[in-house]
mmCIF file of the N, C-alpha and C atoms, coordinates in Angstrom:
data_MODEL
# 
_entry.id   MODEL 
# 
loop_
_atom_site.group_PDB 
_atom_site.id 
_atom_site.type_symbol 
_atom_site.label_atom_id 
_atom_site.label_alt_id 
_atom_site.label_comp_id 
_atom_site.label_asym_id 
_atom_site.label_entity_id 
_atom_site.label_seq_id 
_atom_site.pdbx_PDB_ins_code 
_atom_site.Cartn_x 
_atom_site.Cartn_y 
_atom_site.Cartn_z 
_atom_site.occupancy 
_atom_site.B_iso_or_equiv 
_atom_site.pdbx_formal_charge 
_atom_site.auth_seq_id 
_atom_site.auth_comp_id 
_atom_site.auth_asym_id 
_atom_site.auth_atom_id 
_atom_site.pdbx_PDB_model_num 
ATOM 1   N N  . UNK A 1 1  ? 0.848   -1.177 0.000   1.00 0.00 ? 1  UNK A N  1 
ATOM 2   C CA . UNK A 1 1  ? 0.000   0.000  0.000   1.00 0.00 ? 1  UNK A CA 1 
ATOM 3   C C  . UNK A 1 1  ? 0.893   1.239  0.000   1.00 0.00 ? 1  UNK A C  1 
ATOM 4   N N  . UNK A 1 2  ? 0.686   2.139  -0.762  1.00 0.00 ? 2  UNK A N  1 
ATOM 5   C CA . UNK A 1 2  ? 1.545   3.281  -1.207  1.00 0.00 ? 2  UNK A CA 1 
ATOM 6   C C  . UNK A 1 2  ? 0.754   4.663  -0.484  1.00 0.00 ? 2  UNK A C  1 
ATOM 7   N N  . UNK A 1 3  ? 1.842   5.443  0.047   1.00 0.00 ? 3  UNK A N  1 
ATOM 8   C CA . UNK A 1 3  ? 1.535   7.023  1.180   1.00 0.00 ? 3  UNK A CA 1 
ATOM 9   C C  . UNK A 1 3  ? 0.534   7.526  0.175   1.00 0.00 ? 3  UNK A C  1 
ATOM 10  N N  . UNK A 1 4  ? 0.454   7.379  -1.264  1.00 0.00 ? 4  UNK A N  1 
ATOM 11  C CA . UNK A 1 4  ? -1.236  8.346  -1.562  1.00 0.00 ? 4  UNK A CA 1 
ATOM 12  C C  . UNK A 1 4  ? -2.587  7.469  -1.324  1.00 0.00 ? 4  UNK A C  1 
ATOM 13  N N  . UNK A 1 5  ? -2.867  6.534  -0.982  1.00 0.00 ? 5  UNK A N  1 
ATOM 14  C CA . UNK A 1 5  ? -3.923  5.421  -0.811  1.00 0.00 ? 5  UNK A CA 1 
ATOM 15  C C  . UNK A 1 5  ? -4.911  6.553  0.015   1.00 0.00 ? 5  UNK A C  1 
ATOM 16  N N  . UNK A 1 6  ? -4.455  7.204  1.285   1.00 0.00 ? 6  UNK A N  1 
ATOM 17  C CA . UNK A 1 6  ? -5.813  8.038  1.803   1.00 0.00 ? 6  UNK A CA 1 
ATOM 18  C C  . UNK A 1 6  ? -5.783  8.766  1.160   1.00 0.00 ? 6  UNK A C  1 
ATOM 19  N N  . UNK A 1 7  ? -4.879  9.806  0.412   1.00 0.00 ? 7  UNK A N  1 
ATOM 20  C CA . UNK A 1 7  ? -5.453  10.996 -0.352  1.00 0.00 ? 7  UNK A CA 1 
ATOM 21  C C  . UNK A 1 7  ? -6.141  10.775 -0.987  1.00 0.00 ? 7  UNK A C  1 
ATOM 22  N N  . UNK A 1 8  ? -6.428  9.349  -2.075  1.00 0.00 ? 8  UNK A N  1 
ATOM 23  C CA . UNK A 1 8  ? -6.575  8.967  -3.220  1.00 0.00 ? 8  UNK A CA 1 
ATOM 24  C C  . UNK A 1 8  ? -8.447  8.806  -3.160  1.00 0.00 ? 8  UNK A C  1 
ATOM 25  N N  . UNK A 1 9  ? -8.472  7.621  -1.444  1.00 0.00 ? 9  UNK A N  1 
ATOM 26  C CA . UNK A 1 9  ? -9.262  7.716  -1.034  1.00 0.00 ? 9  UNK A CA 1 
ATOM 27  C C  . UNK A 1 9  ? -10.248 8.836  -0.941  1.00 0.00 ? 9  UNK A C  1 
ATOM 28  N N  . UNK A 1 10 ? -10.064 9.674  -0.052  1.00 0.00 ? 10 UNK A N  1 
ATOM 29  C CA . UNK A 1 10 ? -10.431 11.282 0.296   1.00 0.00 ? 10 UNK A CA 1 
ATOM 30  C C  . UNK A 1 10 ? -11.033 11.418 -0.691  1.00 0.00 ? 10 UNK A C  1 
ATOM 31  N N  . UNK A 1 11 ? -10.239 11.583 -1.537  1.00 0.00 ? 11 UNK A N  1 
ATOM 32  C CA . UNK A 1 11 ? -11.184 12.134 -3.122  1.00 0.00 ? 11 UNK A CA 1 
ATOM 33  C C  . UNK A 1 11 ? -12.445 11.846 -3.754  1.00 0.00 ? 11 UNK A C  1 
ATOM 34  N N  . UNK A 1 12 ? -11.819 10.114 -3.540  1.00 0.00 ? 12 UNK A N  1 
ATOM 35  C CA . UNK A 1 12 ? -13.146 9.552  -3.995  1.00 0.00 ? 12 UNK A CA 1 
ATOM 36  C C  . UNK A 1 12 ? -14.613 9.723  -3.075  1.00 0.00 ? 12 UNK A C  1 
ATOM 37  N N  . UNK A 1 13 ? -14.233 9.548  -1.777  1.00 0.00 ? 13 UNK A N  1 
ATOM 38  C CA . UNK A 1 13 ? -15.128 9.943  -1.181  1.00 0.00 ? 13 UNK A CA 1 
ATOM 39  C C  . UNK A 1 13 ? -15.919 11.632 -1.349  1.00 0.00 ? 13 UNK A C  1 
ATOM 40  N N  . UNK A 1 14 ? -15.303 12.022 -1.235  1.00 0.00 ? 14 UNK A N  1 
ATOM 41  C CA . UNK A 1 14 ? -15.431 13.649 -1.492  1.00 0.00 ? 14 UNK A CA 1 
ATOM 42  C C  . UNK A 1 14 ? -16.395 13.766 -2.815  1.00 0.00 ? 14 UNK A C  1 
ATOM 43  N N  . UNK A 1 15 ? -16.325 12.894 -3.687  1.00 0.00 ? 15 UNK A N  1 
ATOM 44  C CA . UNK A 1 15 ? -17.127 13.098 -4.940  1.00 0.00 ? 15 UNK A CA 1 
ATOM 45  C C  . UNK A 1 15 ? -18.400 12.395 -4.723  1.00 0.00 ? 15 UNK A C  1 
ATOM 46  N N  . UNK A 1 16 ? -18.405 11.292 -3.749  1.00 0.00 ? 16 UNK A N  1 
ATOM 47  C CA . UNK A 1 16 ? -19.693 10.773 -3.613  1.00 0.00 ? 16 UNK A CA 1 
ATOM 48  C C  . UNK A 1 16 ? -20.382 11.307 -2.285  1.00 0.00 ? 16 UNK A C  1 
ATOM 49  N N  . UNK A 1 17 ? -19.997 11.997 -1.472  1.00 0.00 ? 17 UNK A N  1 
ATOM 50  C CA . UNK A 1 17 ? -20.710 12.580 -0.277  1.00 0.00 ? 17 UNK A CA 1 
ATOM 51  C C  . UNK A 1 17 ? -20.847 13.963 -0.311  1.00 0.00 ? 17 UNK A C  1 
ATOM 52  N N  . UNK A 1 18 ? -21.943 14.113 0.278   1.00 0.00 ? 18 UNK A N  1 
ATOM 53  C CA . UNK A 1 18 ? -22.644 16.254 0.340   1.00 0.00 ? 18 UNK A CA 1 
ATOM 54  C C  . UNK A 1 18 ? -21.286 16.643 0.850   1.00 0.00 ? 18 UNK A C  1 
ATOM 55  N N  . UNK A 1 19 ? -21.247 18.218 0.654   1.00 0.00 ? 19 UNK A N  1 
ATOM 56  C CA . UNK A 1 19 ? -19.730 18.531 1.367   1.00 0.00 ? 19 UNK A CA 1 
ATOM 57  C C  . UNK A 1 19 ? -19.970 18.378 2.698   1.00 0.00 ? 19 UNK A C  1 
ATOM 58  N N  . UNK A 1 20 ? -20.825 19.075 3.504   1.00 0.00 ? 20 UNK A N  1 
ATOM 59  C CA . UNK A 1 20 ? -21.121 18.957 4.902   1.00 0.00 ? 20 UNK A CA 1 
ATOM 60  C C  . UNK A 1 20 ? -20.406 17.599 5.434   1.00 0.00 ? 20 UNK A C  1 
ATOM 61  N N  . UNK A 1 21 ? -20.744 16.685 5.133   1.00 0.00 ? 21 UNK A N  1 
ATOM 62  C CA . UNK A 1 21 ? -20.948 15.360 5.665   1.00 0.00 ? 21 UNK A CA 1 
ATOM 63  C C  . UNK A 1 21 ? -19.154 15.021 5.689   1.00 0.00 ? 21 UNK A C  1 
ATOM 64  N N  . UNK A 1 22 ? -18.761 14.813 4.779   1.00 0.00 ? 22 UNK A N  1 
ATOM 65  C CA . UNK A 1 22 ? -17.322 14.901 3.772   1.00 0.00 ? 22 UNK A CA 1 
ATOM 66  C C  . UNK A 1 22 ? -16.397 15.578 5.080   1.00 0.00 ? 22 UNK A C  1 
ATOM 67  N N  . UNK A 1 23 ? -16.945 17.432 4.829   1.00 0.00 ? 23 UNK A N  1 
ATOM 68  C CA . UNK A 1 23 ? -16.166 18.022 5.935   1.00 0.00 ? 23 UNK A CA 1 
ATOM 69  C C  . UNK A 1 23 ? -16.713 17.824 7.508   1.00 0.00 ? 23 UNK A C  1 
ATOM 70  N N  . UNK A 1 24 ? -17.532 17.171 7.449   1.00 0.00 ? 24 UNK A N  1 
ATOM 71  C CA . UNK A 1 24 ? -18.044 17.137 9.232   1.00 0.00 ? 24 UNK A CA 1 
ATOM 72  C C  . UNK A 1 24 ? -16.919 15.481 9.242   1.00 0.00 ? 24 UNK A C  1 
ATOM 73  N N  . UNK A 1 25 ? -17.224 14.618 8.710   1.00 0.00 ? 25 UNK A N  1 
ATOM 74  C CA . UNK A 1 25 ? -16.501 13.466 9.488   1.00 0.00 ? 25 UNK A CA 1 
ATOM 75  C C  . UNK A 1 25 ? -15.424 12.639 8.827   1.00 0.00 ? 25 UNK A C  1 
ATOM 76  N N  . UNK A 1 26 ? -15.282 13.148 7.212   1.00 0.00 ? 26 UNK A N  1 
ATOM 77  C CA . UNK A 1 26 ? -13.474 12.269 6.642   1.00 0.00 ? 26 UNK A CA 1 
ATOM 78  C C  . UNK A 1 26 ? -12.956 13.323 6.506   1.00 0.00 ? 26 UNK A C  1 
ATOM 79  N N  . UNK A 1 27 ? -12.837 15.091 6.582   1.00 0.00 ? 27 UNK A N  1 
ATOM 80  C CA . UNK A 1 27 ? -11.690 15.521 6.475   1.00 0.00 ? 27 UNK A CA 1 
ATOM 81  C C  . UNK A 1 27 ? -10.872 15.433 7.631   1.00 0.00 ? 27 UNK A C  1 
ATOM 82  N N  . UNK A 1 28 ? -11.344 15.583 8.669   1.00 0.00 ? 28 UNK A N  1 
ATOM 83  C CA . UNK A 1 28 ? -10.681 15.079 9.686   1.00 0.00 ? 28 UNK A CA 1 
ATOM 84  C C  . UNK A 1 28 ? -9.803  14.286 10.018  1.00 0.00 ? 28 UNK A C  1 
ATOM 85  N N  . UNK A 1 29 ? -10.116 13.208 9.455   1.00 0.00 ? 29 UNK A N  1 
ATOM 86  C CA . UNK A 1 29 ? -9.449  12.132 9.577   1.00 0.00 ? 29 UNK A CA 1 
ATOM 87  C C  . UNK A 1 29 ? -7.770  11.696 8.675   1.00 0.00 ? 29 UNK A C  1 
ATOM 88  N N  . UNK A 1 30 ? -6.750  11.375 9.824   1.00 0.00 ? 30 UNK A N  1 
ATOM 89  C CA . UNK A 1 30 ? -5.476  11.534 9.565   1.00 0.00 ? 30 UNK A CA 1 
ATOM 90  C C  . UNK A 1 30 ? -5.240  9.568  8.664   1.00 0.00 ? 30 UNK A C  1 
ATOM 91  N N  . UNK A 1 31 ? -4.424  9.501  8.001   1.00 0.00 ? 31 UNK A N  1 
ATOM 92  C CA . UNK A 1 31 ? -4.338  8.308  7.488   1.00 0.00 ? 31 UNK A CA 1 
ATOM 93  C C  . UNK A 1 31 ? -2.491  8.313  7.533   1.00 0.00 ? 31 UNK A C  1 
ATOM 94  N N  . UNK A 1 32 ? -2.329  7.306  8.023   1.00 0.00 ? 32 UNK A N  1 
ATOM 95  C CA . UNK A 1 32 ? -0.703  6.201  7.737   1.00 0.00 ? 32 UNK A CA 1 
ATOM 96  C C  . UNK A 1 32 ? -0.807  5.351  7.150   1.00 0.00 ? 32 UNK A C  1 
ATOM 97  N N  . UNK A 1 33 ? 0.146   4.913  6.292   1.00 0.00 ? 33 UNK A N  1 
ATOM 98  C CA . UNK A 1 33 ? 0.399   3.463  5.842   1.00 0.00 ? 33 UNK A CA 1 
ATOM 99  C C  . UNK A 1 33 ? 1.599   3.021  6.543   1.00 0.00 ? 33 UNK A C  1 
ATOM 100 N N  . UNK A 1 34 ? 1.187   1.955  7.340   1.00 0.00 ? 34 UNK A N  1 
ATOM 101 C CA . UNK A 1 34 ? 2.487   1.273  8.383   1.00 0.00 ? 34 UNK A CA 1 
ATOM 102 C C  . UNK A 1 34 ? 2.036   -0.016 8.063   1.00 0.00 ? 34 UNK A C  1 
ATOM 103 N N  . UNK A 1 35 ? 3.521   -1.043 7.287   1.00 0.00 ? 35 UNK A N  1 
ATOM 104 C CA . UNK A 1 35 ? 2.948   -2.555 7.232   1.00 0.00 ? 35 UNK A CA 1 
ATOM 105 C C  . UNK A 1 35 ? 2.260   -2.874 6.325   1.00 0.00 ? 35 UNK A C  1 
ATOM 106 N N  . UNK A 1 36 ? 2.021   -2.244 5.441   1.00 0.00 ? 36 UNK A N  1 
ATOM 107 C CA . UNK A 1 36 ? 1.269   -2.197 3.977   1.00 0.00 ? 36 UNK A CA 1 
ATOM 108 C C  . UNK A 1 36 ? -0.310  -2.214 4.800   1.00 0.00 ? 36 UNK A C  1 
ATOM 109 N N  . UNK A 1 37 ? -0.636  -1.660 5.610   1.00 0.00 ? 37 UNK A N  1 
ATOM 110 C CA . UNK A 1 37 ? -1.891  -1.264 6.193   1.00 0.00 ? 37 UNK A CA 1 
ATOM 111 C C  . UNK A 1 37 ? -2.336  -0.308 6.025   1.00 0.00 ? 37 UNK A C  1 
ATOM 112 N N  . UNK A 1 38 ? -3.518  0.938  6.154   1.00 0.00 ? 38 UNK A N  1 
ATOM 113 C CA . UNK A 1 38 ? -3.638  1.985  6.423   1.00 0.00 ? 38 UNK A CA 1 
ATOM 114 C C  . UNK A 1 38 ? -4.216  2.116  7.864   1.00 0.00 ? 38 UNK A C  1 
ATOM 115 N N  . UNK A 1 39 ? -3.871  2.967  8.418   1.00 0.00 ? 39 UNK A N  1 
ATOM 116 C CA . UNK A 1 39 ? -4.236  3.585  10.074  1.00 0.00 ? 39 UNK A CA 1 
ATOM 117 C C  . UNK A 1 39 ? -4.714  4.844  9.713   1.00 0.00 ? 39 UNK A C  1 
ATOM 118 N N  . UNK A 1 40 ? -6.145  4.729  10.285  1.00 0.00 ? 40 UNK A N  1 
ATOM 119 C CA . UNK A 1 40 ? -6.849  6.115  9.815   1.00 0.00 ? 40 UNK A CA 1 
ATOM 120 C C  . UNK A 1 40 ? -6.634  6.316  11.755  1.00 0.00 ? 40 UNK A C  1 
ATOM 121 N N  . UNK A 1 41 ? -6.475  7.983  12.174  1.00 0.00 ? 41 UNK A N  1 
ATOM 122 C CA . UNK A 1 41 ? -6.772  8.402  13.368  1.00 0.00 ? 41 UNK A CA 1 
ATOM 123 C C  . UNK A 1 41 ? -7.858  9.437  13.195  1.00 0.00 ? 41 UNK A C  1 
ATOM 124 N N  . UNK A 1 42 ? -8.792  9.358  14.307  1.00 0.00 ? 42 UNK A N  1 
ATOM 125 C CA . UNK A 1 42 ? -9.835  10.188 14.104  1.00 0.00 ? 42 UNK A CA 1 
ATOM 126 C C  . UNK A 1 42 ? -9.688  11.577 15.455  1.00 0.00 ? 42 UNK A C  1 
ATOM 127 N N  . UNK A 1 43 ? -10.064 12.798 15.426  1.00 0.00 ? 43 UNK A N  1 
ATOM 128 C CA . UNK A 1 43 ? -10.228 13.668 16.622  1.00 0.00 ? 43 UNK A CA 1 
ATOM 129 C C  . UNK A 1 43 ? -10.305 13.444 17.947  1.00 0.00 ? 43 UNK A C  1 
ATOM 130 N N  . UNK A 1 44 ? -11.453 12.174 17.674  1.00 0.00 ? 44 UNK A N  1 
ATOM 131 C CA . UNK A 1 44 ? -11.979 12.459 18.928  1.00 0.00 ? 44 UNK A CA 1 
ATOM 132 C C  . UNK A 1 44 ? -12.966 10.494 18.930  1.00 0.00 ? 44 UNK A C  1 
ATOM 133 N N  . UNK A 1 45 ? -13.305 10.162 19.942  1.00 0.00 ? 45 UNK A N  1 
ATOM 134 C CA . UNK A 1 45 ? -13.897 9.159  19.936  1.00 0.00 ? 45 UNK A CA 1 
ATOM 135 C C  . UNK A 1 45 ? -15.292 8.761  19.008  1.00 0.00 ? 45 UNK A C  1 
ATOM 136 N N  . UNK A 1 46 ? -15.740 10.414 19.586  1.00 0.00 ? 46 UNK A N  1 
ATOM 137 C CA . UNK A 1 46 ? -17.298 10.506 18.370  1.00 0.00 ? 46 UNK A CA 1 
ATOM 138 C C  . UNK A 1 46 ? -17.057 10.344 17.228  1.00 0.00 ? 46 UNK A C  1 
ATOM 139 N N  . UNK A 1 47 ? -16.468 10.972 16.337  1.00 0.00 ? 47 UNK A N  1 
ATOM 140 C CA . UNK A 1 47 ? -15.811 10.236 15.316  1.00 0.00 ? 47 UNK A CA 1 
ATOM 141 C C  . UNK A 1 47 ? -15.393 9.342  14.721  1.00 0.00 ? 47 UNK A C  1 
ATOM 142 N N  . UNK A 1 48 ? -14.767 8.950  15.577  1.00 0.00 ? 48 UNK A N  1 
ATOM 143 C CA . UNK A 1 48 ? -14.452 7.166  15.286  1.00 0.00 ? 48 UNK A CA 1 
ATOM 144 C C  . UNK A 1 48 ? -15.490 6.782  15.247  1.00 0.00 ? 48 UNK A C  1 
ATOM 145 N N  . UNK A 1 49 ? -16.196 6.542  16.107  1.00 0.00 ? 49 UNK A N  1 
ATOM 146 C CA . UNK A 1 49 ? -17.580 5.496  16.143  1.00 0.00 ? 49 UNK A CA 1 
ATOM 147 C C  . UNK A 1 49 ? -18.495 5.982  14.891  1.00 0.00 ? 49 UNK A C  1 
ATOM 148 N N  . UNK A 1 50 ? -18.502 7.106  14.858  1.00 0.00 ? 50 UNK A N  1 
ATOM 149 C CA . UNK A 1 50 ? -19.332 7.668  13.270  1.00 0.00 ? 50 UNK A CA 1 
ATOM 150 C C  . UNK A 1 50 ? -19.017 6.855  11.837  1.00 0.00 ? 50 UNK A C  1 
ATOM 151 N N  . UNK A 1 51 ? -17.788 7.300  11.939  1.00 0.00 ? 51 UNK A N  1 
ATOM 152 C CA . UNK A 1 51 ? -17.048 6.853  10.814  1.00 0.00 ? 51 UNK A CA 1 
ATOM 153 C C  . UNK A 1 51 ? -17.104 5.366  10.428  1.00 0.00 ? 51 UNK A C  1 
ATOM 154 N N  . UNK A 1 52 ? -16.740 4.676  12.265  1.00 0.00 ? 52 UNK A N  1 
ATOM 155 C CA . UNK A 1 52 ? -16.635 3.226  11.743  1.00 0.00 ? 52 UNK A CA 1 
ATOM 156 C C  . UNK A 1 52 ? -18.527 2.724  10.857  1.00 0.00 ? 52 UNK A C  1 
ATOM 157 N N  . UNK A 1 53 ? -19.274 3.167  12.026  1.00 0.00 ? 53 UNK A N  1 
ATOM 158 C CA . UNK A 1 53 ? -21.129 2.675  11.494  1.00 0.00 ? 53 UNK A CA 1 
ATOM 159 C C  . UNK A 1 53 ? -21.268 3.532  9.831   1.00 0.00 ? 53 UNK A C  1 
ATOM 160 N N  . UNK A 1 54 ? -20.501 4.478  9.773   1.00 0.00 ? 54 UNK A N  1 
ATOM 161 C CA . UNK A 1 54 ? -21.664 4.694  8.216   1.00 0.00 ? 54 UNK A CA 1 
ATOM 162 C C  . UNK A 1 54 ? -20.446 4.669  7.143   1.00 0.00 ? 54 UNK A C  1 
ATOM 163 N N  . UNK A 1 55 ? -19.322 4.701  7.488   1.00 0.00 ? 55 UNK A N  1 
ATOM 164 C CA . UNK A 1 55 ? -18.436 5.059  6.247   1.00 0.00 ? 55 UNK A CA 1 
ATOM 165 C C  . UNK A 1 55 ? -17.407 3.982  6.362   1.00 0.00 ? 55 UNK A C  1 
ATOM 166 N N  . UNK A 1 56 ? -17.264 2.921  7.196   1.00 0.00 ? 56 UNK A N  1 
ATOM 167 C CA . UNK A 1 56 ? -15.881 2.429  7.182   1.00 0.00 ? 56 UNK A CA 1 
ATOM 168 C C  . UNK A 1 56 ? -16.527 0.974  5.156   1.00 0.00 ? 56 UNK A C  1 
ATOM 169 N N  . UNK A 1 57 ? -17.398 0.538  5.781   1.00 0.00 ? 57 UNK A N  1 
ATOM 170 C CA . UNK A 1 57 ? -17.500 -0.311 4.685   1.00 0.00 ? 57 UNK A CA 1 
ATOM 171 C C  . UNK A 1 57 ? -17.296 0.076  2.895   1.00 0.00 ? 57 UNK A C  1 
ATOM 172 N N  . UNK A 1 58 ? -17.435 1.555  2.928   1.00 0.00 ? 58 UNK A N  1 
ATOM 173 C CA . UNK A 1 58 ? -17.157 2.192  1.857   1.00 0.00 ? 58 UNK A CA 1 
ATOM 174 C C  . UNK A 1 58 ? -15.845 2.404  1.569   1.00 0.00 ? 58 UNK A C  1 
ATOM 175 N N  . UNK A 1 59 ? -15.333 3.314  2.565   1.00 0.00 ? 59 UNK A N  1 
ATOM 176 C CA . UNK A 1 59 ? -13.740 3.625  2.840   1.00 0.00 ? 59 UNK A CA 1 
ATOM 177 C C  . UNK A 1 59 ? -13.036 1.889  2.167   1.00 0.00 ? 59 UNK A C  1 
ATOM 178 N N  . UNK A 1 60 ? -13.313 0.609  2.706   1.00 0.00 ? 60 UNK A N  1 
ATOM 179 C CA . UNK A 1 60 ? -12.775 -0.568 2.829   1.00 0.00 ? 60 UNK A CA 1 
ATOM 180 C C  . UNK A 1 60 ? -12.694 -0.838 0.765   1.00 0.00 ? 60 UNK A C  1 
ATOM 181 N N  . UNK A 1 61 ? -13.988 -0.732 0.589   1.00 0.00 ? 61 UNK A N  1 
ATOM 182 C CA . UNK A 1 61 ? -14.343 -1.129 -0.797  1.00 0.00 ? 61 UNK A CA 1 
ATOM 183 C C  . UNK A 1 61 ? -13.149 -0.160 -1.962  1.00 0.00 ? 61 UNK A C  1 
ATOM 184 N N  . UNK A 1 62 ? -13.413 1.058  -1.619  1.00 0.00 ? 62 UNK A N  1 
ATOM 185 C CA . UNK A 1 62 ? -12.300 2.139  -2.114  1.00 0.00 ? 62 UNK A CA 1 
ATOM 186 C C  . UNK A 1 62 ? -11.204 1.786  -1.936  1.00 0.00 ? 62 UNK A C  1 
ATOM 187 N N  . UNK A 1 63 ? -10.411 1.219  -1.138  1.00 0.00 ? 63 UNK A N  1 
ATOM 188 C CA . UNK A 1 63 ? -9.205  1.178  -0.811  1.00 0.00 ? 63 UNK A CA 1 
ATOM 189 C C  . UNK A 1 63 ? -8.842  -0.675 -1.749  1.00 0.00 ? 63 UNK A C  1 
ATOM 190 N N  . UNK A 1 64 ? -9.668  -1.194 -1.792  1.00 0.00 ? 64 UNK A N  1 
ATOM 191 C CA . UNK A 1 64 ? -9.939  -2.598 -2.575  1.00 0.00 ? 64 UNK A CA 1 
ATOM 192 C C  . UNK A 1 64 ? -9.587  -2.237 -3.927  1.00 0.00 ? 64 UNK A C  1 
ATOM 193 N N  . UNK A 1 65 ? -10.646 -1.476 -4.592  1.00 0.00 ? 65 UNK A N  1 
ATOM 194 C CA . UNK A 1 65 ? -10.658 -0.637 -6.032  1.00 0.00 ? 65 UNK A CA 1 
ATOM 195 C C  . UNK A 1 65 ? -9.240  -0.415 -6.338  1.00 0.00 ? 65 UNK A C  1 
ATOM 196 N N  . UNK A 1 66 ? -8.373  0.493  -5.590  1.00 0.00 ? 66 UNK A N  1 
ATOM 197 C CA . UNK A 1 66 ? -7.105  1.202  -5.182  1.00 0.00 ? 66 UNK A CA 1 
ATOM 198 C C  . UNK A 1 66 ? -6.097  0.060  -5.412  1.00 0.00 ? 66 UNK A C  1 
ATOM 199 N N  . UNK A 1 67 ? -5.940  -0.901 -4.399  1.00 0.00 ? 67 UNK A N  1 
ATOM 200 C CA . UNK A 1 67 ? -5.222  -1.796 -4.813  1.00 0.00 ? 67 UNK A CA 1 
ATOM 201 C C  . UNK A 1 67 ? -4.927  -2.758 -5.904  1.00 0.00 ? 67 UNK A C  1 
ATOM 202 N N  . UNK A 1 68 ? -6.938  -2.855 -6.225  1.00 0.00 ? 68 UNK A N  1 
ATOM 203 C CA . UNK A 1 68 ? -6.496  -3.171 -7.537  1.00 0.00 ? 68 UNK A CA 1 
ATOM 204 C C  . UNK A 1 68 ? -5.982  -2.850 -8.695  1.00 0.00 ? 68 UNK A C  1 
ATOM 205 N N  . UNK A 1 69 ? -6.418  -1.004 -8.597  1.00 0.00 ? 69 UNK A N  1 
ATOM 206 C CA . UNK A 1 69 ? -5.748  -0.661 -9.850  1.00 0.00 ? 69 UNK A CA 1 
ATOM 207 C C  . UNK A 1 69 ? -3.996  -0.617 -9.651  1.00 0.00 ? 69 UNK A C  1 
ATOM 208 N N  . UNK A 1 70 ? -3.432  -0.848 -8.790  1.00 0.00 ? 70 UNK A N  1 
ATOM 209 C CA . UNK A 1 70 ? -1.998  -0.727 -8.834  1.00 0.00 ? 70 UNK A CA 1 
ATOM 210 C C  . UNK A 1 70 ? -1.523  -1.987 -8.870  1.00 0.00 ? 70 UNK A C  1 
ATOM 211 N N  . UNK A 1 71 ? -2.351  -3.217 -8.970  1.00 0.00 ? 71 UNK A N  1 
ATOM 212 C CA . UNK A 1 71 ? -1.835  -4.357 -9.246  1.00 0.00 ? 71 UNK A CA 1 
ATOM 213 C C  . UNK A 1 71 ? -1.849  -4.412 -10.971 1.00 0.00 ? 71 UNK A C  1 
ATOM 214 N N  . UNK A 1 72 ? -3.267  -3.967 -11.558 1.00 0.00 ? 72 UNK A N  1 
ATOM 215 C CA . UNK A 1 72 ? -3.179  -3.617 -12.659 1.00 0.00 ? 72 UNK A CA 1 
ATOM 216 C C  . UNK A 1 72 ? -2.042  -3.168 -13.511 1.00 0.00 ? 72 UNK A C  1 
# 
C-alpha cells in the first residue's frame, strides 16, 4: 500500500458525499500506511464510532478498487 492510498481515497469519497458530511466526518481524519496497512486516526472518539457505522465499509471497498488498480 503506497503514502497516496488516503489521499486517493479522500477524493473519492469527497465526490460521492454532500460537502457537509465529507467536511463534518473524513476531512478530519489523519491516514498512515504502516505494514502495507492503512491507520486512519480520528479527533476524537465521536468520530471514530461515526465513521466506523456509516463510512468504514465504503472507505474498505475504495481502498480494494485502489489496490487493484496498482496491481493492474
Amino acid at each position: 500500500m503506497h503514502d497516496q492510498v488516503w489521499p486517493e481515497c479522500l477524493a473519492k469519497l469527497k465526490e460521492e458525499l454532500p460537502s457537509q458530511q465529507y467536511n463534518t466526518w473524513l476531512r478530519p481524519l489523519q491516514g498512515e500506511c504502516l505494514e502495507n496497512a492503512l491507520h486512519l486516526y480520528a479527533p476524537n472518539k465521536f468520530v471514530l464510532d461515526w465513521v466506523k457505522e456509516k463510512f468504514l465499509n465504503r472507505i474498505n471497498e475504495i481502498l480494494s478498487e485502489l489496490s487493484l488498480d496498482q496491481q493492474a
